[in-house]
C-alpha positions as CSV (number, residue, x, y, z in Angstrom):
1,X,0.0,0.0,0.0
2,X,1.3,3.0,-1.1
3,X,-0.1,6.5,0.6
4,X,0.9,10.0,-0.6
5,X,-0.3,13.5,0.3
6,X,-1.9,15.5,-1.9
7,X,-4.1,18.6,-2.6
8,X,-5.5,18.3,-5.7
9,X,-8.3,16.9,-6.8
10,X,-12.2,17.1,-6.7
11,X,-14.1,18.5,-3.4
12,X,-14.8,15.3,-0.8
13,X,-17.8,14.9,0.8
14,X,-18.0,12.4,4.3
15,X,-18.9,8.6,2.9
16,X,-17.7,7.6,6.3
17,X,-15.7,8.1,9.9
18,X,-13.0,7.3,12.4
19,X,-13.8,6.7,15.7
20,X,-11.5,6.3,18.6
21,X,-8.4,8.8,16.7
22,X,-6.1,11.3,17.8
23,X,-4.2,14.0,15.2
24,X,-1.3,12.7,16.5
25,X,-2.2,8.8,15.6
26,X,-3.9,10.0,12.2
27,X,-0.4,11.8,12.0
28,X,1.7,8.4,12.6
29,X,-0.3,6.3,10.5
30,X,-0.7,8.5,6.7
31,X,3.2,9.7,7.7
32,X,2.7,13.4,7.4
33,X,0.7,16.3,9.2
34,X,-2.6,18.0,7.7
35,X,-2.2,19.6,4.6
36,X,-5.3,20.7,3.5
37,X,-6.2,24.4,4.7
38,X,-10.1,23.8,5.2
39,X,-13.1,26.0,6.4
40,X,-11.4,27.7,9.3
41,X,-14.7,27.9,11.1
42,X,-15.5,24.2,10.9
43,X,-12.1,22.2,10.2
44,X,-9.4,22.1,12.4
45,X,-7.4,19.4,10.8
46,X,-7.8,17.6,6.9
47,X,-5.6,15.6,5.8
48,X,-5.6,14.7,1.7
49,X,-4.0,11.7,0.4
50,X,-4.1,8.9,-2.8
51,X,-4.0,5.4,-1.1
52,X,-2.7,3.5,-4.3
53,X,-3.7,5.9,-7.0
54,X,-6.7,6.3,-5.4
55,X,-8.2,10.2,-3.7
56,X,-9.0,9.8,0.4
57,X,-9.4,12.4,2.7
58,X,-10.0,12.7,6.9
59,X,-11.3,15.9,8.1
60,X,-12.1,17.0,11.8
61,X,-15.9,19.1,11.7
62,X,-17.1,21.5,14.2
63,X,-15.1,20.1,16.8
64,X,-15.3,16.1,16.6
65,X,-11.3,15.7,17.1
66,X,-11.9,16.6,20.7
67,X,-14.0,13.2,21.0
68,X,-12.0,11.4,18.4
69,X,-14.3,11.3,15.6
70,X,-12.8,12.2,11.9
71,X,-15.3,12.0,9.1
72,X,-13.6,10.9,6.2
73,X,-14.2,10.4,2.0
74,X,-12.8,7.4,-0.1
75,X,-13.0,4.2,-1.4
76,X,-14.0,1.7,1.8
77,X,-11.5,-1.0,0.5
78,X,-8.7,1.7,1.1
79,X,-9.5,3.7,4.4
80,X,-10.1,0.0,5.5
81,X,-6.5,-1.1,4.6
82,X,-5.1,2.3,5.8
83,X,-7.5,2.7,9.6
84,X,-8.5,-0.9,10.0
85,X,-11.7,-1.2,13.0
86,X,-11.3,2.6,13.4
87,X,-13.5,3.2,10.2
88,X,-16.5,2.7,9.7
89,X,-18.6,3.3,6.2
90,X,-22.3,4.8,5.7
């Protein structure tokens, strides 16, 4: 599996979440910090990344890092591989 930051491509939109995460584990795991600069009054941290070619992102919203929720947008398959029982799909 082969993960690498980036900020281009389309918009995301949440097609599902992380429960149980920290920045700094969310940090650990992709290998680099956020690097998305997001709506400043609702995202404190968004991360955007290709997991094997393919476009994923985490995002914090109003707030939900402080109970270790991240809503995230991707393939399941990937953000599977990547998070494991930490994420969940709609």
């Amino acid at each position: 599996m082969k993960i690498v930051p980036t900020t281009e491509g389309p918009g995301t939109h949440k097609t599902g979440q992380l429960n149980s995460m920290t920045v700094a584990r969310i940090n650990e795991i992709l290998g680099f910090t956020p690097n998305v600069d997001d709506d400043p009054f609702k995202v404190k941290y968004s991360w955007q990344f290709l997991v094997d070619g393919e476009l994923c992102a985490v995002w914090d919203w109003k707030g939900s890092h402080s109970f270790g929720q991240f809503s995230t947008y991707g393939p399941c398959s990937k953000l599977i591989e990547v998070f494991g029982n930490s994420y969940s799909s709609y």
